[in-house]
Legacy VTK file of the C-alpha trace (Angstrom):
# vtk DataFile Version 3.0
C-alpha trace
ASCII
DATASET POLYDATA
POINTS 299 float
-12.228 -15.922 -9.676
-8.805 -14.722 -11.220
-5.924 -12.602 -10.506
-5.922 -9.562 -11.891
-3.938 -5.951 -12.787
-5.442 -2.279 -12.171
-3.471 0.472 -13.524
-3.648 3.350 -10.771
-1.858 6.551 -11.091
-0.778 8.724 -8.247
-2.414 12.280 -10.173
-5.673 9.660 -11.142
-8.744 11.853 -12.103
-11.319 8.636 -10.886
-12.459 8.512 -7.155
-9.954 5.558 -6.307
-8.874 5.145 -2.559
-6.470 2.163 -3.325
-7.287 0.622 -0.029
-11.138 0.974 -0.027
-12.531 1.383 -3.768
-11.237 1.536 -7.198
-13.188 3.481 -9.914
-13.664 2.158 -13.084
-15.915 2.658 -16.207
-18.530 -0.082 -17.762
-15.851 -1.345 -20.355
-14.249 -2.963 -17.826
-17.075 -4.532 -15.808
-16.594 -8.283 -16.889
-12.973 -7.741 -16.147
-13.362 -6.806 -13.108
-16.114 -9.045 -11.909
-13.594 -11.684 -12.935
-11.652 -10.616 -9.964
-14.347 -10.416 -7.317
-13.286 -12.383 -4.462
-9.657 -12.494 -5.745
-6.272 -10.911 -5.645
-5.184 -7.744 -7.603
-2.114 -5.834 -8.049
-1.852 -2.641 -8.518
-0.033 -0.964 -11.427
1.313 2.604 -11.935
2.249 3.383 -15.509
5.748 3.988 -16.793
4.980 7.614 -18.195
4.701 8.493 -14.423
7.577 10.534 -12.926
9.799 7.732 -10.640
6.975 5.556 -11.222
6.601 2.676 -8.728
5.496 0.275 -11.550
3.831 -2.796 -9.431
3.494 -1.027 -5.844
0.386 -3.118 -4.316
-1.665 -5.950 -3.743
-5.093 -6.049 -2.702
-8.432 -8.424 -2.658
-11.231 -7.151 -4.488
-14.651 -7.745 -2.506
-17.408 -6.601 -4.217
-18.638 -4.472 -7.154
-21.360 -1.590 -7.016
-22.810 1.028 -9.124
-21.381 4.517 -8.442
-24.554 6.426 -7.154
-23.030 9.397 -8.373
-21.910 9.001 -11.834
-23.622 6.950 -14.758
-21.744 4.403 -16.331
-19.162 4.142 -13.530
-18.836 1.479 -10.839
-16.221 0.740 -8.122
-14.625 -2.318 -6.973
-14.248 -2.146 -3.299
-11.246 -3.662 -1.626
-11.684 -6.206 1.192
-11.061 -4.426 4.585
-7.424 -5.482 5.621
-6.411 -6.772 2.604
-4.494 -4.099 0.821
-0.409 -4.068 1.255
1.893 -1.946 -0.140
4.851 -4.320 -1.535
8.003 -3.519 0.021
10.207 -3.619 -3.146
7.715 -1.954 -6.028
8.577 -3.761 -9.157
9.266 -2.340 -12.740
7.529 -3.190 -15.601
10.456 -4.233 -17.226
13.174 -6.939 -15.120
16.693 -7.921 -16.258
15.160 -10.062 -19.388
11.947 -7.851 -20.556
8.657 -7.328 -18.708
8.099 -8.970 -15.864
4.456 -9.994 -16.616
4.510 -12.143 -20.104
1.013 -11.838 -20.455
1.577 -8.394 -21.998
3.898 -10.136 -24.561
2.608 -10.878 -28.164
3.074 -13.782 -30.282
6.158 -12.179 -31.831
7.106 -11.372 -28.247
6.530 -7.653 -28.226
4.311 -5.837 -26.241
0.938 -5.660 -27.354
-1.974 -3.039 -26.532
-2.872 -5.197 -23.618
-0.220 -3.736 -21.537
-2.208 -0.606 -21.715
-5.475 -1.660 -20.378
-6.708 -0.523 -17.073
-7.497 -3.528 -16.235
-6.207 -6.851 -16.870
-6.592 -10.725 -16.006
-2.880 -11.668 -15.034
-1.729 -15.567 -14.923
-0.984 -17.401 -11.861
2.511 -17.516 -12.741
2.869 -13.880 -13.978
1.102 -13.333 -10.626
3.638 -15.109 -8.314
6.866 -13.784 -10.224
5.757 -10.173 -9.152
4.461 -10.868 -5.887
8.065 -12.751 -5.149
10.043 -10.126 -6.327
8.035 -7.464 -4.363
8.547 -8.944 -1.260
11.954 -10.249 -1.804
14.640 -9.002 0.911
18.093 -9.781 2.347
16.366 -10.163 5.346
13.142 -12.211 4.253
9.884 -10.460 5.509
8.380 -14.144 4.978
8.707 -17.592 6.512
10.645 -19.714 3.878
8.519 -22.805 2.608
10.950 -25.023 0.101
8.100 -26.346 -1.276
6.370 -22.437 -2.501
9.014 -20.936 -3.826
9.700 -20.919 -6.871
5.752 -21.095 -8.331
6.316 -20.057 -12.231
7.568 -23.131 -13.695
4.681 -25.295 -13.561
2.857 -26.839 -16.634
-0.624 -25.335 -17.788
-2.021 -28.708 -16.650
-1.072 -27.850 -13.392
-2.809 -24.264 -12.967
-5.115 -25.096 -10.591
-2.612 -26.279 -8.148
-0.234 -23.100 -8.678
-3.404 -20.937 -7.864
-4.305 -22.851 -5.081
-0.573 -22.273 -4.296
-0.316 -19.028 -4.425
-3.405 -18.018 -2.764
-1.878 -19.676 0.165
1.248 -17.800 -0.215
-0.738 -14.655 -0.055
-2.601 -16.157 3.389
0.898 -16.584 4.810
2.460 -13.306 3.725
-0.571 -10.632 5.123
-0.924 -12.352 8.284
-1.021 -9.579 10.800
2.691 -9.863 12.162
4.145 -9.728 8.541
2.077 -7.165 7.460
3.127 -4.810 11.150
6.858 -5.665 9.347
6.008 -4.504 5.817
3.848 -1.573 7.167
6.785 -0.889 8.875
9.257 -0.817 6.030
7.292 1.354 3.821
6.568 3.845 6.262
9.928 4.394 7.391
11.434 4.745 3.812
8.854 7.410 2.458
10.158 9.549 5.688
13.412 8.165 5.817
13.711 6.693 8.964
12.640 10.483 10.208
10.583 11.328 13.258
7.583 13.603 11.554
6.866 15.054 14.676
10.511 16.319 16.360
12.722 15.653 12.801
14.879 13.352 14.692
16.361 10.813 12.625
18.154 8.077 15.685
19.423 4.996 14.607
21.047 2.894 17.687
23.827 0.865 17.258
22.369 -1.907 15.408
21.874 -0.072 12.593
17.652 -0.063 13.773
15.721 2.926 13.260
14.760 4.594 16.478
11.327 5.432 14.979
7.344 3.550 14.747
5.715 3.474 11.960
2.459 4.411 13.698
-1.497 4.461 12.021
-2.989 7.437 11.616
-6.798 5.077 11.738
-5.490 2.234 13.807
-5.996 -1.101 12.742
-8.654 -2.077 15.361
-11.133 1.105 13.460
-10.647 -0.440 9.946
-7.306 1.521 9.503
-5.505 0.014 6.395
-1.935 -0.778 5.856
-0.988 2.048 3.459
1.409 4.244 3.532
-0.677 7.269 3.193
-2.677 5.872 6.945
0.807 5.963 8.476
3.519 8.464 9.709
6.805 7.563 11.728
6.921 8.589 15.155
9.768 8.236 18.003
8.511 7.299 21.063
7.335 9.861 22.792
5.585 11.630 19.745
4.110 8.099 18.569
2.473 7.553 22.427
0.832 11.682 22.572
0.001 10.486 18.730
-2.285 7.553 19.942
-3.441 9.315 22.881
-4.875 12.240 20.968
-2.821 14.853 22.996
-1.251 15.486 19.442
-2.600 16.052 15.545
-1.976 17.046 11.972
-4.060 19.226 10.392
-4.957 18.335 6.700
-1.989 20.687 5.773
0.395 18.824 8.196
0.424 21.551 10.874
0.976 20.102 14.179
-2.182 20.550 16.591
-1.501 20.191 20.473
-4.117 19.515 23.005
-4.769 22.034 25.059
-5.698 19.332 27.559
-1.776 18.205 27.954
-0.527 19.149 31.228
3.147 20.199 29.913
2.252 22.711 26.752
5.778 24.149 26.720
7.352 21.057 27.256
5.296 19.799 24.183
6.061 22.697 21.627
9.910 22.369 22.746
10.029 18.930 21.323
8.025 19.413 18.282
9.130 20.897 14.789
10.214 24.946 14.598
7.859 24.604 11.861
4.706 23.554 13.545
4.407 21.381 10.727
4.878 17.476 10.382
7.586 16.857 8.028
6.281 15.011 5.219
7.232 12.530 2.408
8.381 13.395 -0.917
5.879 11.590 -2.612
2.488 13.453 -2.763
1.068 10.096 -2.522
2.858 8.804 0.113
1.733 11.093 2.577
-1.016 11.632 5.294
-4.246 11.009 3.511
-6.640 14.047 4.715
-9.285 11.090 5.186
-7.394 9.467 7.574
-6.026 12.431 9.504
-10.020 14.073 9.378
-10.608 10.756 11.446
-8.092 10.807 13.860
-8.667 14.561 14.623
-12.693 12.898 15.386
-12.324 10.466 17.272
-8.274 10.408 18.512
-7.319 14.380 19.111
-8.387 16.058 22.921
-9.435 19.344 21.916
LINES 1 300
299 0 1 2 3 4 5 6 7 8 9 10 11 12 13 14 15 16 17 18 19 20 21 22 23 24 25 26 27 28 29 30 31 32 33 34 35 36 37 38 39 40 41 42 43 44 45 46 47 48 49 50 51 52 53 54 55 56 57 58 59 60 61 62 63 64 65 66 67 68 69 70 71 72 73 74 75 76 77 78 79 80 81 82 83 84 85 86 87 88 89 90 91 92 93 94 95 96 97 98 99 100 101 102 103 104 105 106 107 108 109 110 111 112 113 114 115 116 117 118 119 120 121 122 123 124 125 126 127 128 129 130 131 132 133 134 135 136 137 138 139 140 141 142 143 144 145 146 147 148 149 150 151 152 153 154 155 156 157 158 159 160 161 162 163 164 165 166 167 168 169 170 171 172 173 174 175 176 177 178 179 180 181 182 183 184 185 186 187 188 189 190 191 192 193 194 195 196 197 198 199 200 201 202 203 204 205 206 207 208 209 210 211 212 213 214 215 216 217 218 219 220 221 222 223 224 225 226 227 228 229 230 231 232 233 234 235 236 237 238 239 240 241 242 243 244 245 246 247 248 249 250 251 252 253 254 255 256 257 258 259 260 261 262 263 264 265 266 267 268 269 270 271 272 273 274 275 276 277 278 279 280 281 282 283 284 285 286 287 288 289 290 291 292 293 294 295 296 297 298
């Protein structure tokens, strides 16, 4: 088992679902396999308009043969285990890249830094994964002992990996992960209801909006931004009891069982349509809202 790096771009012509699979072609397969059963993060190139360089971390569960396409296989992501990170880090910090690895012996970048996929050290691993979750308000409980995991001898590799990996453990358990699902949602729709366009913040300075799952949780929904939209109240509770939808074009869909139609279509957009983020990749997914129309919306 290692850590590792998959590049992943937002306009990607493979069949990756970040969350579920990743597409990749036989060149890579030992790579890969190296990662089975390990922790990946996910890369989007620099050459990318307002590119989120390192935007994601996920566990890597298994590797099949695509049925469809010779030569190609997928890794597929454990269920649960994908996170968006709440700060995406650049490729490039205050003193050069962020991940050595990619360095040379001269200390230039070499042609590894363009591979698709890439083993990534334990300590290259934990500077990225630190600075993606770090906050003025600390998503994560504060161990003295765990932070600071990149100054450790080689001899001492197996400790920092054992280290890390229980960093990781601590970081996705399921409250953190509501709190970082949270944060991610409400910045790609800036702290905006989709549903009414309300944007309420009380006197706290607290966003009066949910960041609510389009698949919930409890049907295999993952934590990524595309599964989520922010709701107020009143939208996010007709959300989750099917009374409202999105079409895969973001038009809003009302039950015709609801017992207040008007009321309904007062509160909603003029549009009819669900406002939406400005990334293309940040919004609805139309595999997650095809589910929630299924087994969710009251016809």
């Amino acid at each position: 088992m290692g850590f590792g790096v998959f590049i992943h771009r937002s306009d990607s012509i493979y069949d990756d679902s970040p969350a579920e699979r990743y597409q990749f072609p036989s060149q890579y397969l030992r790579r890969v396999e190296a990662c089975v059963g390990d922790w990946i993060i996910y890369y989007e190139p620099r050459k990318i308009a307002e590119t989120r360089g390192y935007f994601a971390v996920a566990k890597v569960r298994e590797i099949i043969s695509d049925p469809g396409v010779s030569g190609m296989y997928f890794a597929l992501i454990e269920s649960g285990s994908y996170l968006d990170l709440p700060n995406p880090v650049p490729f490039n910090g205050a003193r050069g890249p962020v991940e050595l690895g990619v360095l040379n012996d001269q200390g230039r970048i070499s042609g590894r830094a363009q591979s698709a996929v890439r083993s990534i050290s334990p300590s290259d691993f934990s500077r990225i994964f630190e600075l993606g979750f770090e906050e003025k308000a600390p998503l994560l409980p504060r161990l003295d002992d765990d932070m600071l995991l990149s100054g450790f001898d080689e001899k001492q590799t197996p400790f920092e990996f054992d280290q890390q990996r229980e960093r990781i453990s601590i970081t996705l358990s399921r409250i953190l992960r509501d709190r970082v699902f949270r944060r991610v949602v409400l910045r790609a729709y800036d702290a905006r209801c989709a549903i009414t366009g309300l944007k309420l913040i009380n006197g706290r300075g607290r966003a009066e909006v949910a960041a609510a799952h389009i698949r919930p949780v409890e049907a295999s929904g993952p934590d990524i931004v595309s599964n989520g939209i922010a709701l107020s109240g009143t939208a996010h509770w007709m959300f989750d009891r099917g009374l409202i939808s999105l079409a895969d074009n973001l038009e809003i869909l009302v039950s015709r069982q609801t017992n207040d139609l008007e009321g309904v279509r007062s509160i909603i957009n003029k549009s009819g349509t669900a406002l939406a983020p400005r990334r293309i990749s940040d919004r609805p997914h139309p595999h997650f809202l095809k589910w929630h129309r299924e087994h969710c919306f009251k016809q």
